[in-house]
TIMI-2910 file (N, C-alpha, C, CB; in pm, 1 decimal, decimal comma, always signed):
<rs>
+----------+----------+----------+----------+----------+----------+----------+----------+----------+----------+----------+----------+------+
!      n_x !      n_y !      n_z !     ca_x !     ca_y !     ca_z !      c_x !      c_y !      c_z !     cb_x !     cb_y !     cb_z ! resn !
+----------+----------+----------+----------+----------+----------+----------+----------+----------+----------+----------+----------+------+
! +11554,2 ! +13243,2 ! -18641,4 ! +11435,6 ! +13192,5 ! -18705,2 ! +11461,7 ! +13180,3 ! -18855,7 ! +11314,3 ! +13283,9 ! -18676,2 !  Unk !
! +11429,6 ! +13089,1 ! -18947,2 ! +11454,8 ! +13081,8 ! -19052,3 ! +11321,4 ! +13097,9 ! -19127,0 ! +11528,1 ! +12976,4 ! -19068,3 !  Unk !
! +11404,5 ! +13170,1 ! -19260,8 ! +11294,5 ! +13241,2 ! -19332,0 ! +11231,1 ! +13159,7 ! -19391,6 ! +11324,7 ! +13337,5 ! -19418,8 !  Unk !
! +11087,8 ! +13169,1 ! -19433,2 ! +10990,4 ! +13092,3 ! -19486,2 ! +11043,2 ! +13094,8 ! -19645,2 ! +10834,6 ! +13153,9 ! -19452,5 !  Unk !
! +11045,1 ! +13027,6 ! -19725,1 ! +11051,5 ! +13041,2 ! -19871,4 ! +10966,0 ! +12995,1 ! -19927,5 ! +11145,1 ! +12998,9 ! -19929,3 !  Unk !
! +10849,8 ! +13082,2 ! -19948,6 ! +10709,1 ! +13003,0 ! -20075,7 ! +10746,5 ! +12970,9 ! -20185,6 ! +10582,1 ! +13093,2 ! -20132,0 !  Unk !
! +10838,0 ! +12945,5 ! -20265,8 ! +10885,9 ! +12901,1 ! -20362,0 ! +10964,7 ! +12725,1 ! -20373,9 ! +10966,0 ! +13011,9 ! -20381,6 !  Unk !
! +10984,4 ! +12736,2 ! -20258,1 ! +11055,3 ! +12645,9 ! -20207,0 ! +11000,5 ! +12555,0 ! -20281,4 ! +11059,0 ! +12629,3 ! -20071,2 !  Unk !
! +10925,1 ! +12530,2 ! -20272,5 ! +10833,5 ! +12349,0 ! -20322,5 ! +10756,4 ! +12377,5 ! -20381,5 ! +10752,5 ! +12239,7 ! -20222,2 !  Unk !
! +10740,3 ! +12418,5 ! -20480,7 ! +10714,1 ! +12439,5 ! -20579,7 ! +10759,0 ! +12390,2 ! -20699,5 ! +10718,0 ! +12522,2 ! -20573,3 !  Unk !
! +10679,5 ! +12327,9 ! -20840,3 ! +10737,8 ! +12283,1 ! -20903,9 ! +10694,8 ! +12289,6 ! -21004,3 ! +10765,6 ! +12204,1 ! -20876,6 !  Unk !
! +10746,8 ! +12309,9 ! -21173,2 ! +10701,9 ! +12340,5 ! -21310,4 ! +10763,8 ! +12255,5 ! -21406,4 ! +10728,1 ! +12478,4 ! -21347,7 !  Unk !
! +10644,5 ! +12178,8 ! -21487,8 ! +10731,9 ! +12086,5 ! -21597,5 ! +10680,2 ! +12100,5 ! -21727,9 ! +10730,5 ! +11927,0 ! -21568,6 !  Unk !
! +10729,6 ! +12103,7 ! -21828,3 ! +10684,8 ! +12161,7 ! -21934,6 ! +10642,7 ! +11984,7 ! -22054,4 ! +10832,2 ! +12295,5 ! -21990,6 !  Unk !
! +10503,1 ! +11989,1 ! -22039,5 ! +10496,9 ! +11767,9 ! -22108,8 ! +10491,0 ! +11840,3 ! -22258,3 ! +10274,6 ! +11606,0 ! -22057,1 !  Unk !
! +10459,0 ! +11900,2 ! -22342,7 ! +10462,8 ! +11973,0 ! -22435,0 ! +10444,8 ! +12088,4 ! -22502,3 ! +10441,1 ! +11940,8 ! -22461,2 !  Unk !
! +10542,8 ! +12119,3 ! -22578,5 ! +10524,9 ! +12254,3 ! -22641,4 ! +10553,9 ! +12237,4 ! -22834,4 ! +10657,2 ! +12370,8 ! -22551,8 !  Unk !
! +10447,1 ! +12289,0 ! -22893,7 ! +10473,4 ! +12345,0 ! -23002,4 ! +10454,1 ! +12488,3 ! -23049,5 ! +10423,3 ! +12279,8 ! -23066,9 !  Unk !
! +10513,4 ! +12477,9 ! -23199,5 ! +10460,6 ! +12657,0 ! -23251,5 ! +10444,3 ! +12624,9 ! -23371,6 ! +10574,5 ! +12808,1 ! -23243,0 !  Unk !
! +10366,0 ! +12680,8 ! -23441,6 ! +10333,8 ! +12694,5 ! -23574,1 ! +10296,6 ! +12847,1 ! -23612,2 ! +10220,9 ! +12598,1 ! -23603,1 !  Unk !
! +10278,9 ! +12871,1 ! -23698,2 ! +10243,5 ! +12978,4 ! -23814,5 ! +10084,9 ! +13092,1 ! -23751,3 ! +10192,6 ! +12857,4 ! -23990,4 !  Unk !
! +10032,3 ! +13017,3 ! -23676,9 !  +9896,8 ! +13074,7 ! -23582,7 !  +9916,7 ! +13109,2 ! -23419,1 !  +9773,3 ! +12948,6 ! -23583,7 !  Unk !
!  +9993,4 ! +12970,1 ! -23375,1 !  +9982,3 ! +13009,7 ! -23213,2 ! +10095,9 ! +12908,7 ! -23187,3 !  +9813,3 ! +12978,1 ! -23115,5 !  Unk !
! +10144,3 ! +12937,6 ! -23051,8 ! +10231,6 ! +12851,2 ! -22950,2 ! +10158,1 ! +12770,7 ! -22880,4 ! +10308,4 ! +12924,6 ! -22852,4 !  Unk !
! +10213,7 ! +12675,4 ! -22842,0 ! +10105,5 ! +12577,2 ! -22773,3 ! +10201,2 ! +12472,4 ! -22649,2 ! +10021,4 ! +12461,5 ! -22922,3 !  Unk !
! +10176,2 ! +12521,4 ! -22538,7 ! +10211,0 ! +12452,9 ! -22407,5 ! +10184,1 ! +12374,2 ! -22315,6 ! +10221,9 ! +12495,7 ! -22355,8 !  Unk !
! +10186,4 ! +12259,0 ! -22288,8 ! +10109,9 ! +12166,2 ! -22178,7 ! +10212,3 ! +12207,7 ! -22069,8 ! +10096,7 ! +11976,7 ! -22212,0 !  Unk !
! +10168,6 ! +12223,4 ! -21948,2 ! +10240,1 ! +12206,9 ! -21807,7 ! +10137,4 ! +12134,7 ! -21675,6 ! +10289,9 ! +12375,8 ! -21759,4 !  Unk !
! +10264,8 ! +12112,6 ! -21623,7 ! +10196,5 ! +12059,1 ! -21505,4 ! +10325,8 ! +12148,8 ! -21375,3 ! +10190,1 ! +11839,4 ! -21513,1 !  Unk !
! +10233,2 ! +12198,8 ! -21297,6 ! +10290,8 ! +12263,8 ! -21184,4 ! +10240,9 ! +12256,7 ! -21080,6 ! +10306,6 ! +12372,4 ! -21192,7 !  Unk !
! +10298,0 ! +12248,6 ! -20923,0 ! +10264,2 ! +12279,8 ! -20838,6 ! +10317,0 ! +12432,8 ! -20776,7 ! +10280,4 ! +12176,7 ! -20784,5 !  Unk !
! +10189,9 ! +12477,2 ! -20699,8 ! +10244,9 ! +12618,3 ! -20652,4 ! +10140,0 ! +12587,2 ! -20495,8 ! +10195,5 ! +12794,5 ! -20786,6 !  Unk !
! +10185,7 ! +12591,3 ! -20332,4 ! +10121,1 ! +12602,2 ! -20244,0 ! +10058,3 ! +12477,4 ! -20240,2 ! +10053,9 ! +12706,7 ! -20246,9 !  Unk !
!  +9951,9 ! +12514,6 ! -20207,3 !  +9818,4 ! +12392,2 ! -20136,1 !  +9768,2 ! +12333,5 ! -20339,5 !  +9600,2 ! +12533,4 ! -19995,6 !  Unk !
!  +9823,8 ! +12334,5 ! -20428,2 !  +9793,2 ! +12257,8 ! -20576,4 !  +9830,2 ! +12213,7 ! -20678,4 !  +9748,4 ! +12288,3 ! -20629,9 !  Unk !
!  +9772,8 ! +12165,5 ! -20715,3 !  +9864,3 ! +12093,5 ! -20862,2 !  +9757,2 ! +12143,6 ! -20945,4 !  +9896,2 ! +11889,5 ! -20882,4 !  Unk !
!  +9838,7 ! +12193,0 ! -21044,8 !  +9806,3 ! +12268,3 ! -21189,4 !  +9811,5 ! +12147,6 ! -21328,9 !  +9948,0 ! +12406,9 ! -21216,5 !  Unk !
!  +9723,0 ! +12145,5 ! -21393,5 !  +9814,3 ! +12074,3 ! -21530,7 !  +9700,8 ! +12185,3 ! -21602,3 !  +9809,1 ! +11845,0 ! -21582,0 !  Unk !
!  +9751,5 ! +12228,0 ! -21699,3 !  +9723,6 ! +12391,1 ! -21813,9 !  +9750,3 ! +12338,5 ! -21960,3 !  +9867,5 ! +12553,7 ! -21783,2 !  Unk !
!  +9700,8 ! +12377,0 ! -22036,4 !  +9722,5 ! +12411,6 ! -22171,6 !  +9716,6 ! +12535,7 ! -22210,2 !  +9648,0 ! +12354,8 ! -22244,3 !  Unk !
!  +9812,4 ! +12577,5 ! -22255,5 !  +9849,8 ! +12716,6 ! -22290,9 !  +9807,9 ! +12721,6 ! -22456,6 ! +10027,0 ! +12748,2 ! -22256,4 !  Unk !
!  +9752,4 ! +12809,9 ! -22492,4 !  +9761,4 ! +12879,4 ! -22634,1 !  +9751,8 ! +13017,0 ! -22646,7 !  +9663,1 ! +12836,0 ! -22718,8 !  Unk !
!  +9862,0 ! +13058,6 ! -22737,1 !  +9888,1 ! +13215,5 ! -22778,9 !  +9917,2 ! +13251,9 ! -22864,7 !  +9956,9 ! +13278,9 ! -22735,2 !  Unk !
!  +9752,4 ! +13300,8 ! -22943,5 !  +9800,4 ! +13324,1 ! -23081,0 !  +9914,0 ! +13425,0 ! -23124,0 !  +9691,2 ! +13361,8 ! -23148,8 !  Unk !
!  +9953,6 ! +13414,8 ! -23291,9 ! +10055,0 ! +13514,5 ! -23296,3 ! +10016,1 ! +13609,1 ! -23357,3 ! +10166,7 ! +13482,8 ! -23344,3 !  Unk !
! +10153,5 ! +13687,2 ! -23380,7 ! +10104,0 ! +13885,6 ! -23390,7 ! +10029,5 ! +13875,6 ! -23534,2 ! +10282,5 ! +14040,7 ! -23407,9 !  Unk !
!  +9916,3 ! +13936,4 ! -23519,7 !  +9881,2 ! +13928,9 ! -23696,2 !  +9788,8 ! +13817,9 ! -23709,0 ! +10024,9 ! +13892,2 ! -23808,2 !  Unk !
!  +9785,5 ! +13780,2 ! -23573,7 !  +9619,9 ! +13647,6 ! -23563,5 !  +9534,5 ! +13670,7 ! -23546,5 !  +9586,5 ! +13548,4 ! -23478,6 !  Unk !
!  +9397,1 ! +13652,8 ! -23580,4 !  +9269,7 ! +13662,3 ! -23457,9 !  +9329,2 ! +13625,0 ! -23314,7 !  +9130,6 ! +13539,2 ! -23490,2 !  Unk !
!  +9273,5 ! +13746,2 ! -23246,7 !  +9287,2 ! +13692,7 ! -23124,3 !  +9407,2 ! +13746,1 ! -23050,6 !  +9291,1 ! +13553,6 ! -23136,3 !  Unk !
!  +9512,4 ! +13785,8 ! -23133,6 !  +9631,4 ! +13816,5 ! -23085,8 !  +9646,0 ! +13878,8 ! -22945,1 !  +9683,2 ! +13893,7 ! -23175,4 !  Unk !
!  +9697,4 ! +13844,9 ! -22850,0 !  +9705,4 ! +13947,7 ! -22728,0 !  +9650,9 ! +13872,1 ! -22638,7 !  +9632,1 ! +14089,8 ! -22736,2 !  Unk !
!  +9598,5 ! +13778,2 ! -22657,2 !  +9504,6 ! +13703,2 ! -22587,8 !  +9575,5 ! +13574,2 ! -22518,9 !  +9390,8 ! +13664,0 ! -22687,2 !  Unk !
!  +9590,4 ! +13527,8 ! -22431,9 !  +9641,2 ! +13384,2 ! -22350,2 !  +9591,5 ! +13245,0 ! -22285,2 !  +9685,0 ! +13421,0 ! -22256,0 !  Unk !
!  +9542,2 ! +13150,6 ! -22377,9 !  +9444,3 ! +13103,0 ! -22318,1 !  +9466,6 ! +12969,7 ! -22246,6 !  +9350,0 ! +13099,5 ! -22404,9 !  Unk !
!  +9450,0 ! +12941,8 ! -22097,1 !  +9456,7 ! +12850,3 ! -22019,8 !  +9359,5 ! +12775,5 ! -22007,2 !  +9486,1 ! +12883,2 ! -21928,1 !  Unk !
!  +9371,7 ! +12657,8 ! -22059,7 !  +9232,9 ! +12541,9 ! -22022,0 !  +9287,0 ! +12440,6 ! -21918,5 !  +9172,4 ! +12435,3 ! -22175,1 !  Unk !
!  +9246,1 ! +12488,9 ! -21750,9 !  +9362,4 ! +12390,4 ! -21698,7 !  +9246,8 ! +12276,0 ! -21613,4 !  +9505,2 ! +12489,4 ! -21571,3 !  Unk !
!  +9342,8 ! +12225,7 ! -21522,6 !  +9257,8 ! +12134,4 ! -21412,9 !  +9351,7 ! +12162,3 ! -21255,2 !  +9260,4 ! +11929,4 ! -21471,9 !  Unk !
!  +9250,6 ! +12176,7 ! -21144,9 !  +9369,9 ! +12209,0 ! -20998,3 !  +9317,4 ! +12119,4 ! -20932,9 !  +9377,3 ! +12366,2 ! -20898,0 !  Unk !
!  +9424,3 ! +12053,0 ! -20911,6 !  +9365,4 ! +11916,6 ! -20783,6 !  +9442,6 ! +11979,4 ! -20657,1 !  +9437,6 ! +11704,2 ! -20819,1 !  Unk !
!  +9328,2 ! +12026,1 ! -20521,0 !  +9408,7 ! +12037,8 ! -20416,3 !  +9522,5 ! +11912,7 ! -20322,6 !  +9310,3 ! +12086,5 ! -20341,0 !  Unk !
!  +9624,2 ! +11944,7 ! -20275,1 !  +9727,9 ! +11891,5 ! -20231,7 !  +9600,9 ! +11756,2 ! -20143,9 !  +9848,4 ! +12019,7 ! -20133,3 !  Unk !
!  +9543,7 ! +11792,1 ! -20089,1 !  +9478,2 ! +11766,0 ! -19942,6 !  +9426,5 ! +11612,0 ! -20034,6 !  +9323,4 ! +11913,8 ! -19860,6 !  Unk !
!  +9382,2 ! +11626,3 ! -20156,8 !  +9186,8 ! +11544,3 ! -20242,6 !  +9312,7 ! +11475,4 ! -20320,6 !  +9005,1 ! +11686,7 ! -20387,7 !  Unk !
!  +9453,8 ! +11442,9 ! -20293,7 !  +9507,3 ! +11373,1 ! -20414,6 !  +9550,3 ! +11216,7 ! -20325,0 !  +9661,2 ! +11476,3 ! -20500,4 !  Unk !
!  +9476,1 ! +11212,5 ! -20247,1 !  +9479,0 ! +11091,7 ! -20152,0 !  +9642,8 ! +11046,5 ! -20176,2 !  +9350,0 ! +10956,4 ! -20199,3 !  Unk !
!  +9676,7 ! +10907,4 ! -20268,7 !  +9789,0 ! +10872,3 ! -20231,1 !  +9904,4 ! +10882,1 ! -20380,7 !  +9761,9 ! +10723,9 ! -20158,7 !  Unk !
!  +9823,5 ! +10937,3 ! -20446,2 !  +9881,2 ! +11003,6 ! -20597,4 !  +9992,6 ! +11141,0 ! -20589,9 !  +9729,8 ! +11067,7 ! -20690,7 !  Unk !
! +10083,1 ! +11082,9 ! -20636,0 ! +10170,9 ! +11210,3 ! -20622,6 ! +10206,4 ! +11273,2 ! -20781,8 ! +10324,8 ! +11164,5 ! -20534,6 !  Unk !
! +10296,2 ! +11419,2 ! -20756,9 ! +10310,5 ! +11517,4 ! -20869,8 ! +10362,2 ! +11411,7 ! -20951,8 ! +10407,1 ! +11657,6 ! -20851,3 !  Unk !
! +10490,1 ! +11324,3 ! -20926,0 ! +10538,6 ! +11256,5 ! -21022,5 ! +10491,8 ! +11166,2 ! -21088,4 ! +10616,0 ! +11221,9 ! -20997,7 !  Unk !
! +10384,8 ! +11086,8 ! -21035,7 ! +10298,9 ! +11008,0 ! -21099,3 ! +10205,3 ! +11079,9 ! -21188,0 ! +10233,4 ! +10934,0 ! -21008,4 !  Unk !
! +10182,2 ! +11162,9 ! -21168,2 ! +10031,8 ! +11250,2 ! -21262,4 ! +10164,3 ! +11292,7 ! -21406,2 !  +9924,5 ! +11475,5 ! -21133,6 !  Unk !
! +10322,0 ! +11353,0 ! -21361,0 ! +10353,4 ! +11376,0 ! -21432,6 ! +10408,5 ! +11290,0 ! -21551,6 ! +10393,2 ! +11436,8 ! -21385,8 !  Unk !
! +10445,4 ! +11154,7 ! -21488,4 ! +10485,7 ! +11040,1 ! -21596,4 ! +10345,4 ! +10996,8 ! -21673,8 ! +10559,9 ! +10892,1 ! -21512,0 !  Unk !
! +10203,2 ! +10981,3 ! -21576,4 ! +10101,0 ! +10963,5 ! -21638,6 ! +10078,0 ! +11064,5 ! -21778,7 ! +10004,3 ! +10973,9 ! -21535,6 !  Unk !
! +10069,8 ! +11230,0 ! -21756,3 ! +10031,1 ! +11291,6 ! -21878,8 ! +10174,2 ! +11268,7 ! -21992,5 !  +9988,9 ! +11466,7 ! -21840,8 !  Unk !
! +10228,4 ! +11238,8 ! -21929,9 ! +10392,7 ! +11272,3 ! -22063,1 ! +10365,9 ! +11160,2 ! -22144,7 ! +10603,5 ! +11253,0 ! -21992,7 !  Unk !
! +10287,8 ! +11025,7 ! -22096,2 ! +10254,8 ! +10917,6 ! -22187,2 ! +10133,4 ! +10943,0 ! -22275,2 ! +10232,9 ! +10795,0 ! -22110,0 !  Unk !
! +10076,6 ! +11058,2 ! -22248,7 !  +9975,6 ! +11041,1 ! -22317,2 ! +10016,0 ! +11151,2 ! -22450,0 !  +9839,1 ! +11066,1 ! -22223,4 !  Unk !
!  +9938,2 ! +11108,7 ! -22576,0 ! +10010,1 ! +11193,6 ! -22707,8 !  +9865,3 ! +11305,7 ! -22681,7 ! +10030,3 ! +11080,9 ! -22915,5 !  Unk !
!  +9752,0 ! +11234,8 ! -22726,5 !  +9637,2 ! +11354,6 ! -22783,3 !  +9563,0 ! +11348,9 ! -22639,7 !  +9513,9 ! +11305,3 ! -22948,8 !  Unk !
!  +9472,2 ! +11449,1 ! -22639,8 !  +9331,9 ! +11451,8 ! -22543,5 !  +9376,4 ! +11463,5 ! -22411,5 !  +9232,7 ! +11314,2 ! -22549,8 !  Unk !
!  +9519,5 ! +11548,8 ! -22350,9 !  +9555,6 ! +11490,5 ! -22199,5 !  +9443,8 ! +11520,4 ! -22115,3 !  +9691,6 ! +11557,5 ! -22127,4 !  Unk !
!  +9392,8 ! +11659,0 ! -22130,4 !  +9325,8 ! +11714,0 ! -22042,3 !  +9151,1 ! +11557,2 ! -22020,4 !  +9294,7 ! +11911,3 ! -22121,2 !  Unk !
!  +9116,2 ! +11570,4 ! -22092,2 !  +8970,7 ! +11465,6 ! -22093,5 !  +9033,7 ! +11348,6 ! -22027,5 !  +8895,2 ! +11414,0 ! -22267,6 !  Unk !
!  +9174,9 ! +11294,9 ! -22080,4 !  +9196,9 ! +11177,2 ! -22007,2 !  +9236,6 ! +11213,3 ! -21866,9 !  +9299,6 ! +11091,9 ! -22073,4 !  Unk !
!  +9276,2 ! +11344,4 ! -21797,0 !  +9325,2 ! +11364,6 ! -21693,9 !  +9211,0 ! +11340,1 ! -21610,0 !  +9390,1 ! +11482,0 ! -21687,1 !  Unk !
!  +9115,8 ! +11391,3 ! -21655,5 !  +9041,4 ! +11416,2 ! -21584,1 !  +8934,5 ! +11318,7 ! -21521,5 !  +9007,3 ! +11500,5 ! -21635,1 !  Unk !
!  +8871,8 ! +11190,0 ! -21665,5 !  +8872,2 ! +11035,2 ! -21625,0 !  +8950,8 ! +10960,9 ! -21535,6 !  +8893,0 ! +10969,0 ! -21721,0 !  Unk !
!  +9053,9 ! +10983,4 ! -21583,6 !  +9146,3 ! +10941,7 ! -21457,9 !  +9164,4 ! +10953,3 ! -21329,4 !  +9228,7 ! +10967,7 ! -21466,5 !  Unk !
!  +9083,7 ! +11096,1 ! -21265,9 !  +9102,2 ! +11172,6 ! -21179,6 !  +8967,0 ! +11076,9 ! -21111,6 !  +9107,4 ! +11343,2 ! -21217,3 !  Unk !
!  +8847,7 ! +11111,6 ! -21190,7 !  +8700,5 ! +11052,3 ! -21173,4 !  +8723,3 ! +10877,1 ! -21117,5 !  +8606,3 ! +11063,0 ! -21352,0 !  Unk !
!  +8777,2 ! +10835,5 ! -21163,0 !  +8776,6 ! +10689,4 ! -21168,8 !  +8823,4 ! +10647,2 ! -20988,4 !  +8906,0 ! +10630,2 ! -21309,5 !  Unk !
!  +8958,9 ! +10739,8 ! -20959,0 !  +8999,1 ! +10778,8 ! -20824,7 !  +8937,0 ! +10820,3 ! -20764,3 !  +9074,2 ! +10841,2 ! -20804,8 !  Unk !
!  +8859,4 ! +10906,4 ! -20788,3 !  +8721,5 ! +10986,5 ! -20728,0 !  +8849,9 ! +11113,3 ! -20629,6 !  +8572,3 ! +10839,2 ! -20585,2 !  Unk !
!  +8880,0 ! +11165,4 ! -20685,3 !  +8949,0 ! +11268,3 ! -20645,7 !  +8890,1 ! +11385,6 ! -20713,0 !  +9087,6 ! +11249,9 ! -20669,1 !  Unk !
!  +8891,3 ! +11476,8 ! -20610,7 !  +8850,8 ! +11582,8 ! -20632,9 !  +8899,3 ! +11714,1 ! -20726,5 !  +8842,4 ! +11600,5 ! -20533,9 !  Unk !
!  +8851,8 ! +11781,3 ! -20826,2 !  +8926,4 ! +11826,1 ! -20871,3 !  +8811,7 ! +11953,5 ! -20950,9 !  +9018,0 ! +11717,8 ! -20939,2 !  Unk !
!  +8933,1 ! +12104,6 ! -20964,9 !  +8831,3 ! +12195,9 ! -21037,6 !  +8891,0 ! +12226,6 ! -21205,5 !  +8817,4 ! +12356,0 ! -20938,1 !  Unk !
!  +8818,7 ! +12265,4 ! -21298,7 !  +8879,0 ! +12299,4 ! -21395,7 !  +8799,2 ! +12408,1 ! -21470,8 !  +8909,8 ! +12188,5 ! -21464,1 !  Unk !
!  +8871,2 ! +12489,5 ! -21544,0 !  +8774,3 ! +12602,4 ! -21639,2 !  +8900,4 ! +12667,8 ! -21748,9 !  +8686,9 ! +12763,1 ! -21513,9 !  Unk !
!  +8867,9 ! +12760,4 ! -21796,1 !  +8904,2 ! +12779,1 ! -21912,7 !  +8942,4 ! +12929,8 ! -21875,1 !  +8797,7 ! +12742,2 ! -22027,0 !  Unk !
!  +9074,0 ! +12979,3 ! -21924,6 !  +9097,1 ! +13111,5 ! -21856,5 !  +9161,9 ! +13181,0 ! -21948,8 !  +9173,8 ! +13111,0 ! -21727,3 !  Unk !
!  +9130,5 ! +13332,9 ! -21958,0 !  +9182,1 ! +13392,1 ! -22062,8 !  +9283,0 ! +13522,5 ! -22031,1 !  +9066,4 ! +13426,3 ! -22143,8 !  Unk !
!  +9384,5 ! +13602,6 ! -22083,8 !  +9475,7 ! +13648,9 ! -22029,0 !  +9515,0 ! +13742,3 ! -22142,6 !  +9566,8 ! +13551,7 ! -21975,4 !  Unk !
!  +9431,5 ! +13849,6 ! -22152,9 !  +9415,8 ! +13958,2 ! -22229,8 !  +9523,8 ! +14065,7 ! -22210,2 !  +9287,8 ! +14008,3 ! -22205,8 !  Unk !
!  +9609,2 ! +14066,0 ! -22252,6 !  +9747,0 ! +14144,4 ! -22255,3 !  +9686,0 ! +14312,9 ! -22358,8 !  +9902,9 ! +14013,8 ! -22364,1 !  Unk !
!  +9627,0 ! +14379,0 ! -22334,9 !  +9592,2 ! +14524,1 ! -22358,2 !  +9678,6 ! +14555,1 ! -22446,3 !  +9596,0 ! +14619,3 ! -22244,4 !  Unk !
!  +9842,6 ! +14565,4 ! -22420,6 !  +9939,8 ! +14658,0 ! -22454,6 ! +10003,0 ! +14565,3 ! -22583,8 ! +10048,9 ! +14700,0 ! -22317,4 !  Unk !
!  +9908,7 ! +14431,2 ! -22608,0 !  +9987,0 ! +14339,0 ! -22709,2 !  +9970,7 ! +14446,1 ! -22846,6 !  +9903,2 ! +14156,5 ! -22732,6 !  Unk !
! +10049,1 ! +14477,3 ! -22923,7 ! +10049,2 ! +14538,0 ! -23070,6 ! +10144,5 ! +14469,2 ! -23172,8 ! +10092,8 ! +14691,1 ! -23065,1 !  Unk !
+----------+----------+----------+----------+----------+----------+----------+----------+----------+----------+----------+----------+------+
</rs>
């Protein structure tokens, strides 16, 4: 019997990253299981408001609601876009009428000093 690998298909692409003097700043788009992820990462730095803190503003479209749109298309779609991906992702998404959830998530690291 061959072993299951949940990792297997799975997939992580990084459409941008900067850093400056306040925070790091990450766009991704990933799939993990039954979704597709696209996230914006921000994390301020040591000596910031906020420090310790991780903040994800993403969108998850299930595998099932992405009718005939695939990862690679959503991913060439956001890499063209410079400002606003998330608002345009999400028009975009609307216009398809695909289903999709999004919220804002925070990732409070305690032990940050």
């Amino acid at each position: 019997m061959k072993q299951l690998n949940l990792w297997e298909e799975n997939r992580h692409d990084m459409i941008f990253e900067h850093e400056n003097q306040i925070a790091t700043y990450r766009d991704v788009l990933y799939q993990q299981n039954e979704q597709i992820t696209y996230a914006e990462y921000c994390e301020p730095k040591k000596g910031r408001f906020l420090y310790g803190i991780e903040w994800e503003d993403f969108v998850d479209i299930r595998n099932k609601d992405l009718k005939k749109l695939t990862y690679d298309q959503l991913l060439i779609f956001l890499k063209n876009i410079k400002v606003d991906r998330k608002t345009k992702l999400m028009s975009f998404l609307k216009k398809r009428n695909i289903v999709f959830g999004t919220g804002l998530w925070d990732w409070w690291d305690r032990y940050a000093s």
